[in-house]
N, C-alpha and C positions, 0 to 999 in steps of 0.2 A: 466908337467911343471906347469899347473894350479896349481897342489895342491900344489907342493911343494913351490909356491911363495905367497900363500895363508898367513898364517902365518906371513910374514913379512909384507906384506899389511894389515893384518883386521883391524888395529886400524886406517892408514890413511883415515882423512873424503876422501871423494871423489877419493879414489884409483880404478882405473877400471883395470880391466887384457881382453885384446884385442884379439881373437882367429881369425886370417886371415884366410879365408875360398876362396871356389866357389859357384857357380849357383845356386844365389841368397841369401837366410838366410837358408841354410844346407838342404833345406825340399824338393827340386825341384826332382823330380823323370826324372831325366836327361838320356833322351835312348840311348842305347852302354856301360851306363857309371853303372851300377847297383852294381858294390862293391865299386866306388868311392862315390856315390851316401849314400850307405847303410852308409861309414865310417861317410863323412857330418851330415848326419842324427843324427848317435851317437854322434858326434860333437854336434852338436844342444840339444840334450835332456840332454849330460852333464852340459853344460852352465844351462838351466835351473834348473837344480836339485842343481847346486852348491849356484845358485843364491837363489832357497828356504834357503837353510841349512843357508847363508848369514843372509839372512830376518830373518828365527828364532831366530840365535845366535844373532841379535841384531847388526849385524858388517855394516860398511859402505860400504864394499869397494864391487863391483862389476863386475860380469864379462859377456862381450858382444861378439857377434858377428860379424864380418864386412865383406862384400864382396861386390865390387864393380861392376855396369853393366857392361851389356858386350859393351865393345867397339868397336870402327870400325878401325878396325888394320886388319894388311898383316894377324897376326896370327888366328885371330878372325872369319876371313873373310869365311873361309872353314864352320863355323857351322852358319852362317847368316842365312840362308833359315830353318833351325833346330829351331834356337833362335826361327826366327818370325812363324814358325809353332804353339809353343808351347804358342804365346801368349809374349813375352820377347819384349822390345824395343831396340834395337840396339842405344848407345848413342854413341856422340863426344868424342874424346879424349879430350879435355879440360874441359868437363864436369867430366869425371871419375877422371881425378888427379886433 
């Protein structure tokens, strides 16, 4: 979907394309989770390869990654002791939205 909206955005100044991810910016070596993990990752190194090819042609518009911490939700709640193993800080819900 990247590429193909590429095109219609490169001449807007300040056009970003938004790629919603998980745990953290694509790169976390997340345990159990190692093809979810592997795809993030590809995620991640596309963004930046695109973002070069951007920068050379000269073009404005850019594409980023977003993925928000982890929250303190019912759902969340099962990999708390995992997060905080790893290092992660467990935030508010009103801080993530």
């Amino acid at each position: 979907m990247t590429k193909a909206f590429i095109p219609c955005m490169r001449n807007e100044k300040g056009s970003t394309i938004v790629n919603i991810g998980g745990f953290a910016d694509g790169r976390m070596a997340f345990p159990y989770y190692s093809v979810d993990v592997a795809t993030r990752a590809g995620v991640f190194s596309f963004i930046k390869a695109i973002n070069r090819e951007l920068e050379i042609e000269g073009h404005a518009t850019r594409v980023t990654y977003f993925c928000p911490s982890p929250a303190d939700t019912e759902a969340e709640k099962p990999f708390h002791v995992l997060w905080k193993k790893i290092g992660i800080t467990i935030v508010p819900v009103e801080k993530v939205a």
